[in-house]
C-alpha positions as CSV (number, residue, x, y, z in Angstrom):
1,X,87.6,81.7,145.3
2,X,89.8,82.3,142.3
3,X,89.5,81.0,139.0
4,X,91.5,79.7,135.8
5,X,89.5,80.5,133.4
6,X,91.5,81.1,129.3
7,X,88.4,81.6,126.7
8,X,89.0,80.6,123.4
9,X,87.9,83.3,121.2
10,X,85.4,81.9,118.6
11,X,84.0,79.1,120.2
12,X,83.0,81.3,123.1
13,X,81.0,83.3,120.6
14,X,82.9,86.7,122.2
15,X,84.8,89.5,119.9
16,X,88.1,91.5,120.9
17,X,90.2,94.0,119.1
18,X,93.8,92.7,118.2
19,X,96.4,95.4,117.9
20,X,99.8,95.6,117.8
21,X,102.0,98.4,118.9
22,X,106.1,99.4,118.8
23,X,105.4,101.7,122.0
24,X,107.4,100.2,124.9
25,X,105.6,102.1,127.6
26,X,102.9,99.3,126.4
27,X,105.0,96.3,127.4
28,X,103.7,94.6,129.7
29,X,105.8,93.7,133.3
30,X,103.9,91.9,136.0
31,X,105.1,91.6,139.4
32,X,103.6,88.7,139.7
33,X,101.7,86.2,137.6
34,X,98.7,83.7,138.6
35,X,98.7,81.5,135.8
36,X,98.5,77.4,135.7
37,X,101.7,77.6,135.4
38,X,102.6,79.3,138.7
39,X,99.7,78.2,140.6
40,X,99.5,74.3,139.6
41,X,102.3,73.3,141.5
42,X,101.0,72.2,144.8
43,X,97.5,70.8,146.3
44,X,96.9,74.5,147.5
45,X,96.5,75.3,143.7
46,X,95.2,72.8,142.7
47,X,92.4,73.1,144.7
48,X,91.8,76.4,143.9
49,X,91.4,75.7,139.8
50,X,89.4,73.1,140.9
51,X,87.2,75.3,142.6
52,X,87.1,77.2,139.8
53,X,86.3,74.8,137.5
54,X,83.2,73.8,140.1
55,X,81.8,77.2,139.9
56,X,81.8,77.2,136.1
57,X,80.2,73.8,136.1
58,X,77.7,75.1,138.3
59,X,76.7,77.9,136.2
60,X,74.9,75.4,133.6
61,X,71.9,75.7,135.8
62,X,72.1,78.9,138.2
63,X,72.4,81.5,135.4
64,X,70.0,84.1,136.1
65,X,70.8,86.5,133.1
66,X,68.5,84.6,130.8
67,X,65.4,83.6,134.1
68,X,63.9,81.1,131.1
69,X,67.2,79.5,130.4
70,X,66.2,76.8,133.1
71,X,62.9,76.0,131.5
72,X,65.0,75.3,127.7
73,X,65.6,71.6,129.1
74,X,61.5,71.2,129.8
75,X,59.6,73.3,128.0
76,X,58.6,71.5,124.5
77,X,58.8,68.3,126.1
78,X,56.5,66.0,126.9
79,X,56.2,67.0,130.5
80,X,56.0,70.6,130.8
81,X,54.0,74.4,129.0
82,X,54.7,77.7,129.1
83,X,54.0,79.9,132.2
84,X,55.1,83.1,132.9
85,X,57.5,82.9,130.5
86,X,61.1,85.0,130.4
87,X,61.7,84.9,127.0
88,X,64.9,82.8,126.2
89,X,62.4,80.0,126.2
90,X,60.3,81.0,123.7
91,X,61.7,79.1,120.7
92,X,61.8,75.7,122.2
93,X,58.0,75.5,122.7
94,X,57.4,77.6,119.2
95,X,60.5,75.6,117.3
96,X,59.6,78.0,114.2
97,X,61.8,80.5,115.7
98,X,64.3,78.3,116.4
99,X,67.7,79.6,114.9
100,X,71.5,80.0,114.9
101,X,71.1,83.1,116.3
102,X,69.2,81.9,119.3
103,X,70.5,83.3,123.3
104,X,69.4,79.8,124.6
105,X,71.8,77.6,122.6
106,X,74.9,80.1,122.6
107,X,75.0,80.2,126.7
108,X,74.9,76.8,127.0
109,X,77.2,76.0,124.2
110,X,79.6,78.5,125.6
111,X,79.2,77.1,128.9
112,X,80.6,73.6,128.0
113,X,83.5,75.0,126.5
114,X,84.4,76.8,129.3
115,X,84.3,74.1,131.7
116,X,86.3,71.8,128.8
117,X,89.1,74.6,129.1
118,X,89.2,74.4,132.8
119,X,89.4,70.8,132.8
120,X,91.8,70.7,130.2
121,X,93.8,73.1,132.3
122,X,93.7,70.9,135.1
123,X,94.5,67.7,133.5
124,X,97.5,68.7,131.9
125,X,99.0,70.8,135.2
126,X,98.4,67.5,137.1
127,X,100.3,65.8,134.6
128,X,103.4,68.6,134.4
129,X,103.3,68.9,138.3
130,X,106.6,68.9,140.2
131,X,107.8,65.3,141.8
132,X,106.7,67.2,145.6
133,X,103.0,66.6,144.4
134,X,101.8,62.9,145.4
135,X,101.2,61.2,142.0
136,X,98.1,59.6,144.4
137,X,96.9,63.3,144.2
138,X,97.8,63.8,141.0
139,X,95.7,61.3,139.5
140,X,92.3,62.0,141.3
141,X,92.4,65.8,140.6
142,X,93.4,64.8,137.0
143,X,90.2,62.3,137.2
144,X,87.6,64.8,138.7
145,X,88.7,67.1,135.5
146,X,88.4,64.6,133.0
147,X,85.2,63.4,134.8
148,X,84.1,67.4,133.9
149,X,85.0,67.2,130.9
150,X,83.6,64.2,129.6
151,X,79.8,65.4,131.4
152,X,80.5,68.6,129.6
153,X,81.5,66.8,125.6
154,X,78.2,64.3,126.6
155,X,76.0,67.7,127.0
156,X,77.7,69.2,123.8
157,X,77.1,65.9,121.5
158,X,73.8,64.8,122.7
159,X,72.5,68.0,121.7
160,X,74.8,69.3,119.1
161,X,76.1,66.0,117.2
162,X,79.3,66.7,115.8
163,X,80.8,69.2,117.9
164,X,84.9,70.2,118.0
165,X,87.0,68.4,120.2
166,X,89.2,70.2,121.8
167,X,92.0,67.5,123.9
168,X,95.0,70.8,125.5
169,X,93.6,73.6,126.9
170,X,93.3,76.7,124.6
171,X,95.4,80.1,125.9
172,X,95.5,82.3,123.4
173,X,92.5,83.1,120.7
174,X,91.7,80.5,117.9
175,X,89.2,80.8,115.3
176,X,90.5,77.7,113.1
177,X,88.1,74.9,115.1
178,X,86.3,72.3,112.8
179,X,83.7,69.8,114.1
180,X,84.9,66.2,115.1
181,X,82.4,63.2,114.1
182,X,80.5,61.6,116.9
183,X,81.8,58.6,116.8
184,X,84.9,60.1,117.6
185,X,83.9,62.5,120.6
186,X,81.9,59.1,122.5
187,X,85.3,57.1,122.1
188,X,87.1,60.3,123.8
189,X,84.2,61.0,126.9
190,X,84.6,56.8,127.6
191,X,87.9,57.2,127.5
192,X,88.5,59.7,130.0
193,X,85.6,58.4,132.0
194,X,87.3,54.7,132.4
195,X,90.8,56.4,132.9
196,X,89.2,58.6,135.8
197,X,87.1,56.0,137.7
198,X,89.9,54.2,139.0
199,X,91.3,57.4,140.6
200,X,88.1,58.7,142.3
201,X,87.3,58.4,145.8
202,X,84.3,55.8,146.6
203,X,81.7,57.8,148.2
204,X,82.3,56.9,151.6
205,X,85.9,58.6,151.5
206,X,84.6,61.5,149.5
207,X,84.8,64.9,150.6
208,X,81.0,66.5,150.8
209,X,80.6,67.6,146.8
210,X,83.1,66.4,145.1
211,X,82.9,63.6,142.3
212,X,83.2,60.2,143.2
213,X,83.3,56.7,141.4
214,X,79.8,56.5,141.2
215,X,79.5,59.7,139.4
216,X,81.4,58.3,136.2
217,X,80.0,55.2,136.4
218,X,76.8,56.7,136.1
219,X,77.7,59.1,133.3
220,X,79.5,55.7,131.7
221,X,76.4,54.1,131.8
222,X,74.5,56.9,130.0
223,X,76.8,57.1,127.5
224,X,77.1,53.7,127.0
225,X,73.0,53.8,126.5
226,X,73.7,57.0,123.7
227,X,75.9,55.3,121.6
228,X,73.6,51.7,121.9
229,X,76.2,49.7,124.1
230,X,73.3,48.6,126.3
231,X,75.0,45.1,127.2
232,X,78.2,47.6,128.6
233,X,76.1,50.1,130.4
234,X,74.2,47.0,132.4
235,X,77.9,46.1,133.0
236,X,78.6,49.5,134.6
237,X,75.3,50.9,136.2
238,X,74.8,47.1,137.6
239,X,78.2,47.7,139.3
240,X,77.0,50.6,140.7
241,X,74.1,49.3,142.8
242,X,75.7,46.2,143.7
243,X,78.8,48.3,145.0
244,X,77.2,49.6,148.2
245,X,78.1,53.0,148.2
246,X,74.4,53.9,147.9
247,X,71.0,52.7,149.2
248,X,67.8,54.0,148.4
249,X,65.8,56.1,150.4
250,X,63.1,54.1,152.4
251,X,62.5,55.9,155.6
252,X,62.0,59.0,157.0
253,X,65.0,60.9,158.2
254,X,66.7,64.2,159.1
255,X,65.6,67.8,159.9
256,X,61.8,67.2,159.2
257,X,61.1,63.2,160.1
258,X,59.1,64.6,163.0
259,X,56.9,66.3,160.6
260,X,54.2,65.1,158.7
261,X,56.0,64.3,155.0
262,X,57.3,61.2,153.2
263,X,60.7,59.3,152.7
264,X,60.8,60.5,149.3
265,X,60.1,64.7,150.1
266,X,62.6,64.1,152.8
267,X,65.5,63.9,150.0
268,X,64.5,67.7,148.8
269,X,64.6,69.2,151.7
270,X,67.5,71.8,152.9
271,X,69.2,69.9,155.6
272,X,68.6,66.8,154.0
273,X,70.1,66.9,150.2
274,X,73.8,65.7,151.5
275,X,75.2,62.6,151.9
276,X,76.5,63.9,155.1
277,X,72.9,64.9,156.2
278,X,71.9,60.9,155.5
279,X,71.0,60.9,151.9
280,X,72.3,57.7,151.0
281,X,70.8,57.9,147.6
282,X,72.7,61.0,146.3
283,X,75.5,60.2,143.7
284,X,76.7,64.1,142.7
285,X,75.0,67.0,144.1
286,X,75.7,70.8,143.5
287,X,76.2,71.9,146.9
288,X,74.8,75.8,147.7
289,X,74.7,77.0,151.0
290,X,73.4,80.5,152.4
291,X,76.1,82.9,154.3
292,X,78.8,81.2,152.8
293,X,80.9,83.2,150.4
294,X,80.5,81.9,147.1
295,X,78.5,79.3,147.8
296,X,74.6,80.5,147.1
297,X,73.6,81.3,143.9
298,X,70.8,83.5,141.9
299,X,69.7,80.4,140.5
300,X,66.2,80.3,139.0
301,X,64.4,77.3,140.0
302,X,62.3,77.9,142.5
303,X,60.8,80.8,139.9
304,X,60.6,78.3,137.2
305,X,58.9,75.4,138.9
306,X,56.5,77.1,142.2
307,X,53.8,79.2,140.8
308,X,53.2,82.8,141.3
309,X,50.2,81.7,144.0
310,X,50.5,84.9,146.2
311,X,48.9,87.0,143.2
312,X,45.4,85.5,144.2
313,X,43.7,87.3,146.8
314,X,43.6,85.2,149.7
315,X,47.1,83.8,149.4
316,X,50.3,85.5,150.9
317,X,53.9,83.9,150.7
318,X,54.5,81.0,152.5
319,X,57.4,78.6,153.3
320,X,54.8,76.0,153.0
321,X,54.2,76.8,149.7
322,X,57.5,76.9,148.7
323,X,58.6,80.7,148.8
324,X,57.8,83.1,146.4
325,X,57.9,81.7,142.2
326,X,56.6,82.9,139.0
327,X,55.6,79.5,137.2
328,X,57.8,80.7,134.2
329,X,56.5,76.7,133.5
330,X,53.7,74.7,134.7
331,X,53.4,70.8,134.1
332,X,51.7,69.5,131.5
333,X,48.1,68.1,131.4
334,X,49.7,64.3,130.8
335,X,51.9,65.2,134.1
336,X,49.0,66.9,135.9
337,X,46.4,64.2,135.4
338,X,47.8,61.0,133.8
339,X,51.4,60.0,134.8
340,X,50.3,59.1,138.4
341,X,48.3,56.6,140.0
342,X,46.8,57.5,143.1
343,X,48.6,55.8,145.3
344,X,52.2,56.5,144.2
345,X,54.2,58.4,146.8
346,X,55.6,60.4,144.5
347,X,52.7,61.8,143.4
348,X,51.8,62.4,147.2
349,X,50.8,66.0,148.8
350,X,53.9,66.4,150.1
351,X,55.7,65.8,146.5
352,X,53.0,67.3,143.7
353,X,51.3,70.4,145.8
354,X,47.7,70.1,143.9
355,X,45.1,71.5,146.2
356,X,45.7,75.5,147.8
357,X,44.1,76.8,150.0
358,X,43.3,80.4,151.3
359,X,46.2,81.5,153.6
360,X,45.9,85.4,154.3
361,X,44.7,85.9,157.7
362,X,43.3,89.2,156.2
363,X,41.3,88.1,154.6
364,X,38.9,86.6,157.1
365,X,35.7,85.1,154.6
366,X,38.4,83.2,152.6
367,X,40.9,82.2,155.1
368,X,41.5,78.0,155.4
369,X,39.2,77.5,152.7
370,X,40.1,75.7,149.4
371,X,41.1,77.9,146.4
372,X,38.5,76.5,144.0
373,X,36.9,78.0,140.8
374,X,38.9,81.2,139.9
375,X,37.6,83.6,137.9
376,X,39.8,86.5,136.2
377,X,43.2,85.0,137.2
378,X,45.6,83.2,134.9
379,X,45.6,79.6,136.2
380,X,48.5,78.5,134.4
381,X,51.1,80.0,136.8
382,X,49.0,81.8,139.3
383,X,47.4,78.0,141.0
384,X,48.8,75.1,139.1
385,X,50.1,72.0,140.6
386,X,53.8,71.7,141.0
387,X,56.5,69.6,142.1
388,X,58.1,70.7,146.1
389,X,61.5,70.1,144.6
390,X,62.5,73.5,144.5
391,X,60.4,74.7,147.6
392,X,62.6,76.8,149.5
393,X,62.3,80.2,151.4
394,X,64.7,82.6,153.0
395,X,62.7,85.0,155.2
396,X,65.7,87.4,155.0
397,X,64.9,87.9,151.4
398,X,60.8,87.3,150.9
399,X,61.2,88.0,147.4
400,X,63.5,84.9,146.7
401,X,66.1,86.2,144.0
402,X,68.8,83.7,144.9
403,X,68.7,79.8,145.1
404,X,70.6,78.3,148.5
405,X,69.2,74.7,147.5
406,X,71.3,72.2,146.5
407,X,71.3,70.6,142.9
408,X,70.7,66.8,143.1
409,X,72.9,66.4,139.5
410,X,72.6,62.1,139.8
411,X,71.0,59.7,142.5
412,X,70.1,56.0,142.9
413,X,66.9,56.2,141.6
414,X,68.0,57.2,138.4
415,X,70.5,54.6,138.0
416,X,68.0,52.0,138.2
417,X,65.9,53.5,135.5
418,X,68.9,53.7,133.7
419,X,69.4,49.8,133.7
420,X,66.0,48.8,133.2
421,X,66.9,51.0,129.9
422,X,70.3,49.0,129.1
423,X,68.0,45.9,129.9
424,X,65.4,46.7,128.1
425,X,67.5,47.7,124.8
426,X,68.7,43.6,124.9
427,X,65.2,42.0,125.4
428,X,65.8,41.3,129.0
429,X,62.6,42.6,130.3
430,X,61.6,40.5,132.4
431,X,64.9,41.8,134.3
432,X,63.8,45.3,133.2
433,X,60.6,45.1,135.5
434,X,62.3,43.8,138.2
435,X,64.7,47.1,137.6
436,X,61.3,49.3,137.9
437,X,60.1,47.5,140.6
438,X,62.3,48.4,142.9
439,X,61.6,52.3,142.3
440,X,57.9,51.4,142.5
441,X,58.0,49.5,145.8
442,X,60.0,51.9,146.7
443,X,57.0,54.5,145.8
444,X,54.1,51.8,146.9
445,X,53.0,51.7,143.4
446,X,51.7,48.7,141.3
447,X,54.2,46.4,140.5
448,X,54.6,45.8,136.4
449,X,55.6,42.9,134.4
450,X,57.8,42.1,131.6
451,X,54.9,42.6,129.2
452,X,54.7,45.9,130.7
453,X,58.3,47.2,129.4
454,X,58.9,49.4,126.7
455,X,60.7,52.6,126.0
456,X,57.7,54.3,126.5
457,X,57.1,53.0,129.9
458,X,60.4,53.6,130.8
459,X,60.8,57.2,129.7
460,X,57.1,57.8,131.8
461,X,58.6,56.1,135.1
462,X,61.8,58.7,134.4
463,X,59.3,61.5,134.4
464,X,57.4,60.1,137.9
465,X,60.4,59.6,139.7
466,X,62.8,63.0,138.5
467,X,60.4,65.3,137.6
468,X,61.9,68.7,138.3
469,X,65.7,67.4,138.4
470,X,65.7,65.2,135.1
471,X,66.9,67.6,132.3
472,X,63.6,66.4,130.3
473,X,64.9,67.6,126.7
474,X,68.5,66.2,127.1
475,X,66.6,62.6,127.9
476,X,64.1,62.9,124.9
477,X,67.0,63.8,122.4
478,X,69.4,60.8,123.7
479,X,66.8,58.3,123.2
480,X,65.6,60.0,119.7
481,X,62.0,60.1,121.2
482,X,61.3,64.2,121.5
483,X,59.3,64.4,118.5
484,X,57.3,61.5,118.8
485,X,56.3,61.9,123.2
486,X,56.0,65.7,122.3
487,X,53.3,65.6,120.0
488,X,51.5,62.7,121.4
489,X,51.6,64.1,125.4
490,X,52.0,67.6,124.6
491,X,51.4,68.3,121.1
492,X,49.0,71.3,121.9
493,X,51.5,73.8,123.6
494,X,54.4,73.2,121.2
495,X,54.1,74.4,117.3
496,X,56.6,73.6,114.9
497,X,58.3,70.8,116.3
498,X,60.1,68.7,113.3
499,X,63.3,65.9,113.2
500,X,65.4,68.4,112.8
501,X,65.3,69.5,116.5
502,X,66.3,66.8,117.5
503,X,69.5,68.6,117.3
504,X,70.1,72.6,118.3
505,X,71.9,75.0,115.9
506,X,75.4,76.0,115.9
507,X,75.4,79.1,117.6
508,X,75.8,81.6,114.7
509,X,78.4,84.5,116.3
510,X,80.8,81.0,116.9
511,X,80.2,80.3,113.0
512,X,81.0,84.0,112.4
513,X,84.2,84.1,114.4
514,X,85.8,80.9,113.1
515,X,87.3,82.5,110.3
516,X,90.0,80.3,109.7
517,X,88.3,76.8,109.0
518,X,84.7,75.7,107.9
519,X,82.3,75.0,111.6
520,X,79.2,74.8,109.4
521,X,75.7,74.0,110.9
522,X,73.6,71.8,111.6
523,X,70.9,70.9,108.9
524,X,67.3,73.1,108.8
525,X,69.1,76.1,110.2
């Protein structure tokens, strides 16, 4: 599918030469023009820069350029240390190399702006669109954008700060941007979040992967929680449960309910990630689907989060075990042995795979028994446990490049975590526990009590229930915690870690390009 996609030169971090030249042969004399302004004139085209905009929102976590870029968001966490690592990765676990001129931080900082341009496009075609365009029309795919570009201006200032805001789309080369206070950018993401919400579709009249209500209420809620509005984000994530667009998971269902499993693996697996394939609990997915043009990806987190357990004699690839990964991560010790009780379904077989065993007929005095007491091999991505998340396997292509799986972007679950958060921040925790409770009935784990509630607790029961599709370090930052959980649950595998991280550095070639104003950068870098 076709894009729009204008880059603005320096906040994209790109060069190109500007020349000028007298020579007519040089004028240029299209036949024909796809621009917004040709193409946003009808639903037809609309869709299509929609679709465009999609694919670039997608690309925040199917890059494969940079294979490590996935593990940025976990390693140097609380939750997760290094595996196999890539190398992108490298400087948020070892934070002393850490700088502006760091690969990690420029792809995801030019990522955002690019989808903020596309939206931008969007919204302002939607509001120039000819009179034959249902205004109806006009305002939901004006609402979608603006819910794209608030998500993408949360990303930006959570881990950024002050960051420029950019409110018409930008179609020729700038290098004048200066950074807009905080303050300011949160009043702009609620904005466009409570303008879109009454133009979305509720999720029973959405189409299969587009963004509904509940999306931006959810994203309202979070930022609601990040600028300490915890009596409005109870508001709004409370009027998303009580809505009844979504239900939580509590029985087996779809392709594998036959098959011994759980209600909670059932939501992972391909076949059973949609709304249309009865996940009641899914709020926004990323939808990727093999065969389909344009719709599978080379994302990398099945390498990121399965370990490479096919390098130990004994063990050959298996769908069982997920497909083929290199454990560019593996979970941390407090993960591995600490976060769980026993009998929490989420830490069940068919959610954390802990125990291997032999599975290479070949190999006849090993086969069916249990891989135990490895000698010579490197445990930490070779036989670790892992979260079945991002099991998947293609036998068409053994050696698992792409990604077909779907990314679960927000669910139910989450929401509730979310409020026992807003609850929590107003001394309501008795109401708090009863928040948790529900996840952990849910689970068949202990119930906890209003004495049990604190941030701490809360940010653990976010790592039980969305390990593997939380963004760990976005999380951490928002609730000014990295530092702190990160040394105290993980301090061995990360060096350097100081207050200053809890912001990432301007990247430097934008800084360099932006000759006509003063970016600047962020402190310690």
């Amino acid at each position: 599918m076709k894009r729009i996609i204008l880059a603005s030169l320096a906040l994209l971090g790109t060069s190109t030469l500007l020349s000028s030249c007298d020579k007519e042969f040089l004028d240029e004399n299209p036949k024909s023009l796809y621009t917004p302004q040709t193409v946003l004139t009808d639903s037809l085209g609309f869709e299509a820069a929609m679709g465009g905009l999609q694919a670039v929102v997608r690309e925040q976590y199917t890059r494969s350029d940079e294979q490590g870029l996935l593990s940025i968001m976990q390693l140097g966490t609380d939750v997760a240390i290094p595996g196999q690592v890539q190398g992108v990765e490298v400087p948020y676990y070892n934070y002393t190399q850490l700088n502006s001129q760091d690969q990690g931080s420029a792809v995801f900082w030019s990522w955002a702006y690019r989808t903020i341009n596309n939206a931008n496009q969007i919204i302002a075609g939607a509001a120039n669109a000819p009179s034959t365009v249902r205004q109806g029309y006009k305002n939901r795919i004006s609402a979608e954008a603006r819910f794209f570009r608030a998500y993408a201006y949360n990303f930006l200032t959570t881990l950024w700060g002050d960051v420029p805001l950019i409110e018409q789309a930008v179609t020729s080369p700038r290098t004048d941007f200066t950074r807009t206070p905080v303050a300011q950018v949160n009043d702009f993401i609620i904005n466009d979040l409570k303008t879109a919400i009454p133009s979305l579709f509720l999720a029973n009249k959405a189409a299969s992967g587009r963004i509904t209500q509940g999306a931006a209420q959810q994203l309202l809620g979070e930022v609601y929680l990040r600028t300490n509005q915890a009596a409005l984000a109870e508001q709004t994530l409370q009027a998303l449960i009580s809505g009844g667009q979504y239900k939580l998971i509590t029985a087996r269902y779809g392709v594998r309910a036959s098959q011994p499993g759980d209600y909670f693996s059932d939501m992972f697996i391909i076949g059973n990630q949609r709304r249309n394939q009865g996940n009641t609990e899914l709020i926004w997915g990323i939808e990727q689907q093999l065969l389909v043009p344009g719709a599978s990806t080379s994302a990398q987190q099945r390498r990121v989060w399965v370990p490479a357990y096919y390098n130990v004699k004994g063990m050959a690839l298996a769908d069982s075990l997920g497909g083929r990964g290199l454990g560019r991560l593996r979970l941390s010790n407090w993960v591995d042995y600490r976060l769980y009780s026993a009998q929490d379904m989420r830490n069940s077989k068919y959610n954390l795979k802990r125990n291997f065993y032999y599975n290479d007929p070949s190999q006849t005095a090993l086969y069916g028994k249990r891989v135990t007491g490895l000698k010579g091999s490197d445990t930490i991505f070779y036989i670790t446990p892992y979260t079945t998340k991002w099991n998947q396997f293609d036998p068409a292509d053994t050696f698992g490049f792409g990604t077909i799986k779907d990314l679960p972007m927000m669910r139910l679950g989450e929401t509730y975590l979310l409020l026992a958060e807003a609850l929590f921040r107003q001394g309501k925790l008795a109401e708090a526990a009863t928040a948790i409770n529900v996840l952990r009935t849910r689970a068949k784990a202990a119930q906890v009590t209003a004495s049990d509630i604190t941030l701490n607790f809360i940010l653990d029961e976010r790592a039980r229930e969305l390990i593997g599709e939380e963004q760990r370090r976005i999380t951490l930052v928002r609730t000014g915690t990295l530092v702190e959980r990160t040394q105290r649950l993980n301090g061995a595998s990360v060096t350097g870690l100081t207050a200053k991280n809890l912001l990432l550095p301007i990247p430097q070639s934008t800084i360099d390009l932006n000759i006509g104003a003063t970016l600047g950068q962020n402190p310690g870098y």
